[in-house]
MOPAC internal coordinates of N, CA, C and O (Angstrom, degrees):
PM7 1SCF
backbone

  N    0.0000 0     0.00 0     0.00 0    0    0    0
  C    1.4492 1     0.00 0     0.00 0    1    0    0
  C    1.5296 1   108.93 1     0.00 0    2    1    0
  O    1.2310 1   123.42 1   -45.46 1    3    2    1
  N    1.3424 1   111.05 1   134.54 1    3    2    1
  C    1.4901 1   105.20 1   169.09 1    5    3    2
  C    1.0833 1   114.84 1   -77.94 1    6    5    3
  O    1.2310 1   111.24 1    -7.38 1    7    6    5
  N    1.2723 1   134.10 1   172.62 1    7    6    5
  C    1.7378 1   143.13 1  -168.30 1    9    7    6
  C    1.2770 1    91.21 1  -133.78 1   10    9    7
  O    1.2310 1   125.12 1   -42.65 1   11   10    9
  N    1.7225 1   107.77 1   137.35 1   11   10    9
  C    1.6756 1   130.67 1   155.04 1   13   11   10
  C    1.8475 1    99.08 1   -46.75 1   14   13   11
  O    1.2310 1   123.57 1    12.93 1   15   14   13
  N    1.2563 1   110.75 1  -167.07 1   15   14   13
  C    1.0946 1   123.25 1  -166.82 1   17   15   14
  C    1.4088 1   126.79 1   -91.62 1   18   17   15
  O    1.2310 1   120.10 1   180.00 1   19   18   17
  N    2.5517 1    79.42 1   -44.86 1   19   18   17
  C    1.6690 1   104.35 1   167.48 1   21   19   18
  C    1.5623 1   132.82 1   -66.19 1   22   21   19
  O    1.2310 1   127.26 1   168.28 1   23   22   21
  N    1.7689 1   103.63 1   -11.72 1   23   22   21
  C    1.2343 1   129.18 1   178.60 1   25   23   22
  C    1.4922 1   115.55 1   -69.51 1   26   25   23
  O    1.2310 1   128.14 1   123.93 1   27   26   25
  N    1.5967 1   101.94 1   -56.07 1   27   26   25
  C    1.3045 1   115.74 1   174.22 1   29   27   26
  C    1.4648 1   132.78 1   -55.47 1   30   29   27
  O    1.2310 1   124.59 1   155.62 1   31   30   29
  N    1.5443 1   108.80 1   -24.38 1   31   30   29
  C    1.3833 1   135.17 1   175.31 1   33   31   30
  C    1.5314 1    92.84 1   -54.51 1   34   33   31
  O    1.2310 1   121.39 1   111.68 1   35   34   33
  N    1.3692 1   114.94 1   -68.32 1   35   34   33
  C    1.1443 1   115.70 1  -160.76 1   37   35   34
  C    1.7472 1   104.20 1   -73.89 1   38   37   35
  O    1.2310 1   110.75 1   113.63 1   39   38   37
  N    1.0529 1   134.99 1   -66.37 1   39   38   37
  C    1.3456 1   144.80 1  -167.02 1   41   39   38
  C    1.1899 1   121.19 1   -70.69 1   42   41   39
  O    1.2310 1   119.11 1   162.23 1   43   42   41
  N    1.3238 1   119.31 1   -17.77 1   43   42   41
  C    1.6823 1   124.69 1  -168.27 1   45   43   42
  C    1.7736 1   112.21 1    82.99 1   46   45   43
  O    1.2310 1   103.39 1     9.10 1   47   46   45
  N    0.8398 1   148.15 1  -170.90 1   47   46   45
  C    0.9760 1   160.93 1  -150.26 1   49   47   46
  C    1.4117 1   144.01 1  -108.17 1   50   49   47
  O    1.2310 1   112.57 1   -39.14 1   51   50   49
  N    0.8555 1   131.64 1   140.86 1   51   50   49
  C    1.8892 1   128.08 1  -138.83 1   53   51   50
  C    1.2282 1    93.45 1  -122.35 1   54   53   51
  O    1.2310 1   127.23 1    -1.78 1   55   54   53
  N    1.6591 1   103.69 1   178.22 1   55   54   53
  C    1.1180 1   134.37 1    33.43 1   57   55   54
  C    2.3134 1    79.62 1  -109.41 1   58   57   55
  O    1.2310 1   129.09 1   -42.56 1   59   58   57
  N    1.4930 1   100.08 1   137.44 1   59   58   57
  C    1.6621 1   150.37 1   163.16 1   61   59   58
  C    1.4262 1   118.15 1   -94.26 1   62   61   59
  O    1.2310 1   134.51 1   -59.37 1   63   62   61
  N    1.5980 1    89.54 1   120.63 1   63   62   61
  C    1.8105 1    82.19 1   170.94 1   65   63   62
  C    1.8915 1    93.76 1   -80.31 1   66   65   63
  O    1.2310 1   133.03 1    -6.63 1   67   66   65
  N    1.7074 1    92.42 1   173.37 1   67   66   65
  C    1.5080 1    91.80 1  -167.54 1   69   67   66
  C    1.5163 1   112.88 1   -66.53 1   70   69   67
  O    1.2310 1   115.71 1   168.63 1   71   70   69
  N    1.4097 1   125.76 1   -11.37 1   71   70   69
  C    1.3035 1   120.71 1  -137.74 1   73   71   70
  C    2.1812 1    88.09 1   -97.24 1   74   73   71
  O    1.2310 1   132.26 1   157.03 1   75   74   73
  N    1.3765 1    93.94 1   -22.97 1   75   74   73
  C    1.4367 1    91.95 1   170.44 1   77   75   74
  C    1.3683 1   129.66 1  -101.52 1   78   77   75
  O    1.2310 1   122.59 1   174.41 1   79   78   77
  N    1.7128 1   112.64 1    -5.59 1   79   78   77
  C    1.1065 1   102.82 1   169.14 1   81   79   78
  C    1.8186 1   124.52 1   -85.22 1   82   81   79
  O    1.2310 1   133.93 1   161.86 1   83   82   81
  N    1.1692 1    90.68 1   -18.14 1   83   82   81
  C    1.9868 1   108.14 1   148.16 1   85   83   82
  C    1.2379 1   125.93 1   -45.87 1   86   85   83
  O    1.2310 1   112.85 1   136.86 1   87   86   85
  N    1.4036 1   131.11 1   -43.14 1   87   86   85
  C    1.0807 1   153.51 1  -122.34 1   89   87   86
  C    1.7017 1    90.85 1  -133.79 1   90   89   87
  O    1.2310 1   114.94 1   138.00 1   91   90   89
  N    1.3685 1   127.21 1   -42.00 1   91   90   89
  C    1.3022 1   136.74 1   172.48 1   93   91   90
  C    1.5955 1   103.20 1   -72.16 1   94   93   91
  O    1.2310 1   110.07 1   108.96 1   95   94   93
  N    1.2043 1   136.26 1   -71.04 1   95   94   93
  C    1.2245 1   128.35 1   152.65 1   97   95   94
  C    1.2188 1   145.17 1   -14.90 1   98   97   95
  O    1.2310 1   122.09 1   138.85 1   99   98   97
  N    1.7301 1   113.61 1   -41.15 1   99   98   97
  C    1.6974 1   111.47 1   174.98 1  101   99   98
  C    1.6006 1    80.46 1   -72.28 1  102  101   99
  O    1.2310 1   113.41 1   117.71 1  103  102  101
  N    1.5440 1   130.07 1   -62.29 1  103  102  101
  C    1.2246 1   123.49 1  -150.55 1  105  103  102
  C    1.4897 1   116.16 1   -47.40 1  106  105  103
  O    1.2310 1   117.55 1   130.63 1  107  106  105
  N    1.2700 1   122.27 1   -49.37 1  107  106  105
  C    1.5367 1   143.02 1   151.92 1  109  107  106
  C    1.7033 1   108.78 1    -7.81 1  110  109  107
  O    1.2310 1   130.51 1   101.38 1  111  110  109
  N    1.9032 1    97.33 1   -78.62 1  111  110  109
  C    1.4291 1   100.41 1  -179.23 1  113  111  110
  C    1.7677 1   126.66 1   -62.76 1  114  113  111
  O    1.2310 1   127.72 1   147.24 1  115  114  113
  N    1.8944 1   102.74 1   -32.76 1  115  114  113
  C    1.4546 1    94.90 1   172.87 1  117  115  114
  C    1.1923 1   117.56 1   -74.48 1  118  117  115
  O    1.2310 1   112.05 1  -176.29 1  119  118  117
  N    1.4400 1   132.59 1     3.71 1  119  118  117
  C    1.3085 1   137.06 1  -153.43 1  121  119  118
  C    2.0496 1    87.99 1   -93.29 1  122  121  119
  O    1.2310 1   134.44 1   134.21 1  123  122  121
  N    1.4675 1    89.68 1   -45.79 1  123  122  121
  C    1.6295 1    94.59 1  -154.97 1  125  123  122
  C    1.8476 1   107.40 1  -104.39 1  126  125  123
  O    1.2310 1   129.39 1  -170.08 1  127  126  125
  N    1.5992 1    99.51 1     9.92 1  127  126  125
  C    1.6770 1   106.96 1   173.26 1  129  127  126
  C    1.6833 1   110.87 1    58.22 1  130  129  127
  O    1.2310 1   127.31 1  -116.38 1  131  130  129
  N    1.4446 1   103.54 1    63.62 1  131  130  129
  C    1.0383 1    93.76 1  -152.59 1  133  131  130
  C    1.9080 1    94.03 1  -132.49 1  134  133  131
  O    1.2310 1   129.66 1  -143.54 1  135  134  133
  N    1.9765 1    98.97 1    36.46 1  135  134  133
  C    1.7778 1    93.69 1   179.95 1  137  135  134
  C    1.7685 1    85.01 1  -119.54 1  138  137  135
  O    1.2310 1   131.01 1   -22.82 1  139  138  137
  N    1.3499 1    96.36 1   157.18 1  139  138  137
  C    1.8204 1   112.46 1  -165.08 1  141  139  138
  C    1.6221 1    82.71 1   -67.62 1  142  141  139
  O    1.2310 1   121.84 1   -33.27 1  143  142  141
  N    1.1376 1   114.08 1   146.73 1  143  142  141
  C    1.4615 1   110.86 1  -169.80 1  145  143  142
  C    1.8607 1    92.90 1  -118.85 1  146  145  143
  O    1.2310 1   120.64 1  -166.90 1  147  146  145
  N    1.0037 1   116.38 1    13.10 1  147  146  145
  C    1.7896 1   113.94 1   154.04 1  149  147  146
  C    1.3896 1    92.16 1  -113.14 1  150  149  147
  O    1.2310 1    98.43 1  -153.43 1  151  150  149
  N    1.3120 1   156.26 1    26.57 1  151  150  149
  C    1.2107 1   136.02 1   168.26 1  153  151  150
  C    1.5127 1   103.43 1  -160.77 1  154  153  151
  O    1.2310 1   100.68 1  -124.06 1  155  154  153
  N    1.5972 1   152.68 1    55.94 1  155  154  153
  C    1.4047 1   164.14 1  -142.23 1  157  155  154
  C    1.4150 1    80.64 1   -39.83 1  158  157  155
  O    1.2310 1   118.75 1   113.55 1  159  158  157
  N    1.3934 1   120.00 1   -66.45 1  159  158  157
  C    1.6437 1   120.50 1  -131.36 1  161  159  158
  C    1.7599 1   101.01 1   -83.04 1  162  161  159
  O    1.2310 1   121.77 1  -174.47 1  163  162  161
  N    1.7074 1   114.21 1     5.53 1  163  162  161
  C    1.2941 1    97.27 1   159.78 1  165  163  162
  C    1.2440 1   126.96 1  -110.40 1  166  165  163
  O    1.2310 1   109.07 1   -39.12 1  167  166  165
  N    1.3049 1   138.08 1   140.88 1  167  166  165
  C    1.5739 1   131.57 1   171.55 1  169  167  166
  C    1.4693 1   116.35 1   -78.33 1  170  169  167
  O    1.2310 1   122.77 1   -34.66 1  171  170  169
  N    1.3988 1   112.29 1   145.34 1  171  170  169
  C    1.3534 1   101.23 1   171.75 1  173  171  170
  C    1.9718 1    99.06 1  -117.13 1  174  173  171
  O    1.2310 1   126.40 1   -55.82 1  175  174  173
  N    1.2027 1   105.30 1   124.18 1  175  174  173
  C    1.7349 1   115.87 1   175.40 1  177  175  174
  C    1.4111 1   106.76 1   -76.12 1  178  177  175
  O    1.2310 1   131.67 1   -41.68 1  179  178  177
  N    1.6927 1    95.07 1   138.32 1  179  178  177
  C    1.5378 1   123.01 1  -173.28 1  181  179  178
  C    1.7325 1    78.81 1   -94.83 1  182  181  179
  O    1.2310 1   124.75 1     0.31 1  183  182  181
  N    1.3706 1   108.48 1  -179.69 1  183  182  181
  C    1.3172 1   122.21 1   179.65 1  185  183  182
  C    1.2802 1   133.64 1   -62.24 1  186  185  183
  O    1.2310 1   124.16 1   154.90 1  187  186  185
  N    1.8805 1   109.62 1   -25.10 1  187  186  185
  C    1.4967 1   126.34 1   157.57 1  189  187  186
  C    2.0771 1   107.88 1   -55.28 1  190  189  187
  O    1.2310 1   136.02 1   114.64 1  191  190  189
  N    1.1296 1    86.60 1   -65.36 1  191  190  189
  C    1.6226 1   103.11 1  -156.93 1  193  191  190
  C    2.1257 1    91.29 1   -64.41 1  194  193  191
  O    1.2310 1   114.55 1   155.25 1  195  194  193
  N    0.9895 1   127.93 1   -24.75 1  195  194  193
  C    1.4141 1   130.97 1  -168.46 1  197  195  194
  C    1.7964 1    91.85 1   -80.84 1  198  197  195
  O    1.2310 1   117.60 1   152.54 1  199  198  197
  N    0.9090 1   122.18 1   -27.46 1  199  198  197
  C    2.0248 1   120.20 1   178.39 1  201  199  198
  C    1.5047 1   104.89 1   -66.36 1  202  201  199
  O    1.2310 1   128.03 1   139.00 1  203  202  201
  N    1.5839 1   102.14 1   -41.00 1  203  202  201
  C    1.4396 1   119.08 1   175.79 1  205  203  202
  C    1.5974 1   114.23 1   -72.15 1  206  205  203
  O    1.2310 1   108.46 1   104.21 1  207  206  205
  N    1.1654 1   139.18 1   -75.79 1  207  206  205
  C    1.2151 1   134.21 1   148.43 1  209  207  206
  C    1.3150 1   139.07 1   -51.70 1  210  209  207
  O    1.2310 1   119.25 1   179.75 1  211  210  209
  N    1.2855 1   119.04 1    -0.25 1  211  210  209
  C    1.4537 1   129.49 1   155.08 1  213  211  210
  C    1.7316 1   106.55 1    55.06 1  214  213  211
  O    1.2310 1   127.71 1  -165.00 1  215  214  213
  N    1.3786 1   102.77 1    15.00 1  215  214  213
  C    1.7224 1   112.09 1  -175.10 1  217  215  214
  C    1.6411 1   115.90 1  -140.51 1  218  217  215
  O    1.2310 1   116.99 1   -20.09 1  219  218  217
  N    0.8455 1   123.34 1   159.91 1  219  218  217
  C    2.6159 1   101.04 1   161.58 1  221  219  218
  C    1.0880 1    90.49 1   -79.62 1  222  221  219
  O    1.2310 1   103.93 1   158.22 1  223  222  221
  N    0.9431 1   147.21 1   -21.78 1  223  222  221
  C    1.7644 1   115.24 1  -153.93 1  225  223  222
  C    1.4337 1   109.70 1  -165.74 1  226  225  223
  O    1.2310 1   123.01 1   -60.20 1  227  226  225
  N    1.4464 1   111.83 1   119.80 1  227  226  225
  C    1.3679 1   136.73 1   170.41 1  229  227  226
  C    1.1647 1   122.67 1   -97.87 1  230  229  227
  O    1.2310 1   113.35 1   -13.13 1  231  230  229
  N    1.4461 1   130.17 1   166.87 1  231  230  229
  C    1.2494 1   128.81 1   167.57 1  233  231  230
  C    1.6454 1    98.59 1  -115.35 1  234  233  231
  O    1.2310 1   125.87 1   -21.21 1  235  234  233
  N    1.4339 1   106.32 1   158.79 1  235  234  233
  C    1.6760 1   118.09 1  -172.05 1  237  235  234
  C    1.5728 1    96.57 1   -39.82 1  238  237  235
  O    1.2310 1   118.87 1   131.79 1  239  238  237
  N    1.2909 1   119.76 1   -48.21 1  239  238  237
  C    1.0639 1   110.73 1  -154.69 1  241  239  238
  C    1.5383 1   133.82 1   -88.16 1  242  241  239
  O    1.2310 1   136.62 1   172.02 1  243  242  241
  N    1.6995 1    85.42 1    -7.98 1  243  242  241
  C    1.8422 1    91.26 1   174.42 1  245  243  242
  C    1.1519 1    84.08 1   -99.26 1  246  245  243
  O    1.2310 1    97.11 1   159.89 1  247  246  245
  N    1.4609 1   158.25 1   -20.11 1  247  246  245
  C    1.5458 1   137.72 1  -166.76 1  249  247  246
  C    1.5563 1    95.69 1   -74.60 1  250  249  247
  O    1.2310 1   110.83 1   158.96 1  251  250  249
  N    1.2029 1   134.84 1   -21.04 1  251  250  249
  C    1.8796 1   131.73 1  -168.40 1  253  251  250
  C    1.7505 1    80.55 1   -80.65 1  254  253  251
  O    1.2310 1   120.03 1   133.84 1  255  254  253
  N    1.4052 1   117.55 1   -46.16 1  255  254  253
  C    1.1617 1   100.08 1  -162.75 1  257  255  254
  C    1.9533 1   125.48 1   -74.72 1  258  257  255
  O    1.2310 1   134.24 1   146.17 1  259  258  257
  N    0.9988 1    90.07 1   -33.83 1  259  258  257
  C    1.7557 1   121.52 1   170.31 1  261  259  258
  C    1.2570 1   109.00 1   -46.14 1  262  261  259
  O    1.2310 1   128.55 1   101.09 1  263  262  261
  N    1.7623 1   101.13 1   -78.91 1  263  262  261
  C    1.5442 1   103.07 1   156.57 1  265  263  262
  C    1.2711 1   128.73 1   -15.87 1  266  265  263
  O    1.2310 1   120.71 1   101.97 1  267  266  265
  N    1.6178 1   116.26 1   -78.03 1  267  266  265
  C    1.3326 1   113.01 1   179.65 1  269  267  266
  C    1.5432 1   129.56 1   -40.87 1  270  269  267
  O    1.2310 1   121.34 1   164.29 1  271  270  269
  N    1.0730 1   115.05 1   -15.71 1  271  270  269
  C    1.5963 1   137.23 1   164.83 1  273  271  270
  C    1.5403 1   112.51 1   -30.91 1  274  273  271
  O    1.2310 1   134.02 1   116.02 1  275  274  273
  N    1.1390 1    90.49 1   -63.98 1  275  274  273
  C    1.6034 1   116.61 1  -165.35 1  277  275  274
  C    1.4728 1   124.72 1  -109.99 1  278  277  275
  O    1.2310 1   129.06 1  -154.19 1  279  278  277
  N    1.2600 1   100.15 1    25.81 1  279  278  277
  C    1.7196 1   136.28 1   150.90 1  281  279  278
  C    1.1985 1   112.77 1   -99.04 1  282  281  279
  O    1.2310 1   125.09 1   -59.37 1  283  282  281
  N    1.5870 1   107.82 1   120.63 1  283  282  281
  C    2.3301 1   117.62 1   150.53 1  285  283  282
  C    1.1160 1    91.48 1   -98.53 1  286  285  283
  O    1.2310 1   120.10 1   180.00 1  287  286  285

């Protein structure tokens, strides 16, 4: 898959099949402590990951979807 630009910011550089650019991402957020720690399953976005989610804070399950955004 190719990666948007805002993707790449965060992950490094494509083209990723999807199953690792998922996989680059949890690593990303545990790297930088970056899950609501009263609620695991939400993330809160630093200023990289917020270009990508266009929001602070996702739940696991709209970020798979979000993500997919910014995948060809």
């Amino acid at each position: 898959m190719n990666l948007s630009p805002e993707l790449e910011a965060v992950i490094g550089a494509g083209p990723l099949p999807r199953s690792e650019v998922t996989k680059k991402i949890w690593e990303y957020i545990k790297k930088h402590d970056l899950q609501n720690p009263a609620n695991k399953r939400n993330i809160l976005a630093d200023d990289k990951l917020k270009a990508v989610f266009g929001k602070d804070e996702v739940t696991m399950f709209e970020m798979t979807k979000i993500v997919s955004g910014h995948l060809k």
